[in-house]
DRENVEXTOR-237061 format. One record per residue: residue number from 0; x, y, z of N, C-alpha, C in turn. Coordinates in steps of 0.2 Angstrom, whole numbers, always signed. Atoms other than C-alpha are relative to their C-alpha. Layout:
% DRENVEXTOR-237061
REC  pos   n_px   n_py   n_pz  ca_px  ca_py  ca_pz   c_px   c_py   c_pz
REC  NUM      X      Y      Z      X      Y      Z      X      Y      Z
...
% end
This chain:
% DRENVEXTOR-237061
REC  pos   n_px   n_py   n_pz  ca_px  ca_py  ca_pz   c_px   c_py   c_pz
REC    0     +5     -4     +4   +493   +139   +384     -5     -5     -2
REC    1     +8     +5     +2   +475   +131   +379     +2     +4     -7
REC    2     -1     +0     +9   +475   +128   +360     -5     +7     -3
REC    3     +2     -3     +3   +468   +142   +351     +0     +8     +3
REC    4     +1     -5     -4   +471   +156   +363     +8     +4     +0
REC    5     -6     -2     -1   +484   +169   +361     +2     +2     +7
REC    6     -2     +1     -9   +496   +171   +377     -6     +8     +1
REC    7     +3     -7     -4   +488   +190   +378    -11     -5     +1
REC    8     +6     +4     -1   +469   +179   +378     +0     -3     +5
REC    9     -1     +3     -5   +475   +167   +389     +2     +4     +8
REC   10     +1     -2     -5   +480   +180   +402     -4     +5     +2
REC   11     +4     -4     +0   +464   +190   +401     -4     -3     +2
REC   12     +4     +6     -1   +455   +175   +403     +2     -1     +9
REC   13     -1     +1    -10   +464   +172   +422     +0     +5     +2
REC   14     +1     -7     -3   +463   +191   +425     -5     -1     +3
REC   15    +10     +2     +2   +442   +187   +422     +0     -4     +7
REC   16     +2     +4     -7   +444   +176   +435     +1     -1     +8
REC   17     +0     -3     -3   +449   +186   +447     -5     +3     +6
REC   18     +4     -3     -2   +438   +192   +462     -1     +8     -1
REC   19     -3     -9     +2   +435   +212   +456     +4     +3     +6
REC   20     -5     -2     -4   +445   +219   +470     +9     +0     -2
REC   21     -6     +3     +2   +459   +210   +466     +3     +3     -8
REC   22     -1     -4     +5   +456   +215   +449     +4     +6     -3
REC   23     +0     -6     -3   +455   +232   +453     +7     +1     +0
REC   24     -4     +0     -4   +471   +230   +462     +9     -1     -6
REC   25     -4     +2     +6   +479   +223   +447     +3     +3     -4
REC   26     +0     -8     +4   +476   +237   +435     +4     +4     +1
REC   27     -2     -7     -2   +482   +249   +446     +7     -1     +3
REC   28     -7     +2     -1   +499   +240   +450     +2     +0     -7
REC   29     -5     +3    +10   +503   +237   +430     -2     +7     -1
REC   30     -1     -6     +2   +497   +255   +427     +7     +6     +5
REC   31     -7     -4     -3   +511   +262   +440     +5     -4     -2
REC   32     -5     +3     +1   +521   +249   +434     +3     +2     -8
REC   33     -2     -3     +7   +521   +255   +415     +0     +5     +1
REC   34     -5     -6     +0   +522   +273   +420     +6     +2     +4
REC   35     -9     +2     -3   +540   +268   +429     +2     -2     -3
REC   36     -5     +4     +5   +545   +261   +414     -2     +3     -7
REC   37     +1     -5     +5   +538   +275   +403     +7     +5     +2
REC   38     -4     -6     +0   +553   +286   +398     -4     +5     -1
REC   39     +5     -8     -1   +549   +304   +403     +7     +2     -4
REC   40     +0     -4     +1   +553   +318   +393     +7     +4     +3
REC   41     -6     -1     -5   +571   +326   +397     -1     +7     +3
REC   42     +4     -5     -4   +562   +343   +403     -3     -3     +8
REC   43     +1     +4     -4   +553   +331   +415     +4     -4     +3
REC   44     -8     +4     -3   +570   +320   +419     +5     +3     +4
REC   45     -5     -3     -3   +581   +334   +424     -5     +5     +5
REC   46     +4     -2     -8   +569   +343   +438     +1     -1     +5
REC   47     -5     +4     -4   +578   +341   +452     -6     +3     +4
REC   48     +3     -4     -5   +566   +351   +464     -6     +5     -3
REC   49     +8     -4     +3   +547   +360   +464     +4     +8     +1
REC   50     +0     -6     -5   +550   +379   +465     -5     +3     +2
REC   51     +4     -2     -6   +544   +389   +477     -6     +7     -4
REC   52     +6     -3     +4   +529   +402   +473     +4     +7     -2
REC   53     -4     -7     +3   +541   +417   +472     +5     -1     -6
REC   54     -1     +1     +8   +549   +410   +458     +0     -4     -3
REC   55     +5     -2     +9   +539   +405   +448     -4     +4     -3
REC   56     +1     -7     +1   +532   +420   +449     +6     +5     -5
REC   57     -7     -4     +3   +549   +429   +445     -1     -2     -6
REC   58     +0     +2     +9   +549   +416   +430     -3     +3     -3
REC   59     +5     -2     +6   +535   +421   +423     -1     +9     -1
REC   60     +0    -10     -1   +539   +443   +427     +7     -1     -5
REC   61    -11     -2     +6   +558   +438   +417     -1     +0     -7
REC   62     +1     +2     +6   +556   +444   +400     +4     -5     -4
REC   63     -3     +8     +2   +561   +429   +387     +5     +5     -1
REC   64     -5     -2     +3   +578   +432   +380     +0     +4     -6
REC   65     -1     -4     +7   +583   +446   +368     -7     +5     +1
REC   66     +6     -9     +0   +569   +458   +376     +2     +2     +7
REC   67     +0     -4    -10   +573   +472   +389     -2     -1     +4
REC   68     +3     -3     -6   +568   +475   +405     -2     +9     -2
REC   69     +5     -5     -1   +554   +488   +404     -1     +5     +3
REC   70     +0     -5     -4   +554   +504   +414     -7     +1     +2
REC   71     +7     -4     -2   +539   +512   +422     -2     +5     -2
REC   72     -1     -5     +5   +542   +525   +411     -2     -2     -8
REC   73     +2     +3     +9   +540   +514   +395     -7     -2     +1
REC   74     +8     +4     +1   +524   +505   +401     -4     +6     +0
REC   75     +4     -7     -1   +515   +523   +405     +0     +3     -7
REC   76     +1     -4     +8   +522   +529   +387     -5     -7     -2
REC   77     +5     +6     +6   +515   +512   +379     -7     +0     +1
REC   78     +5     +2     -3   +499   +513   +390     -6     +8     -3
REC   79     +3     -6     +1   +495   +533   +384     +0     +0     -7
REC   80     -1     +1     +6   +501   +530   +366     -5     -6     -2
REC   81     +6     +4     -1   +489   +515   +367     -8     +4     +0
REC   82     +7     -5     +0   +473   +527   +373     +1     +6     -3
REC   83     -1     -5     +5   +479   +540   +360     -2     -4     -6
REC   84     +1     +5     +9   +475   +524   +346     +9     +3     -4
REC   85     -5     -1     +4   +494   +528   +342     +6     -7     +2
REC   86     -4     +8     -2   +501   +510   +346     +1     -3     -6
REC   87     -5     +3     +5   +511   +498   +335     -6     -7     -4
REC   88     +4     +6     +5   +496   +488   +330     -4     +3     -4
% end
């Protein structure tokens, strides 16, 4: 190490003297290298497989937990009771 140079100076300095490519090249090796050694999120960790467009679709038509399924019957009352101004808000 050169007198007066912290180690992170001293290897900023050899980076510098790097052709830019190499540079370049460098960067983008230690940036995949630290997001492989970033611990991911355990939502993100247990994902074993993408799904497919049908369901995530579904996902997103299943209501959350603790609310019915809907009828066609209920969304037409909600939708008339709605354009009467007789709705829950």
């Amino acid at each position: 190490m050169l007198p007066g140079m912290t180690p992170l100076e001293e290897i900023l300095a050899t980076i510098r003297q790097l052709p830019l490519p190499e540079r370049l090249r460098l960067i983008e090796r230690a940036a995949i290298e630290a997001a492989e050694d970033t611990p991911k999120p355990a939502a993100v960790a247990e994902r074993g497989r993408a799904l497919t467009v049908d369901e995530f679709l579904a996902a997103r038509l299943t209501p959350p937990a603790g609310v019915g399924p809907a009828s066609l019957q209920d969304i037409e009352l909600a939708i008339a009771e709605g354009a009467r101004g007789r709705g829950s808000l």
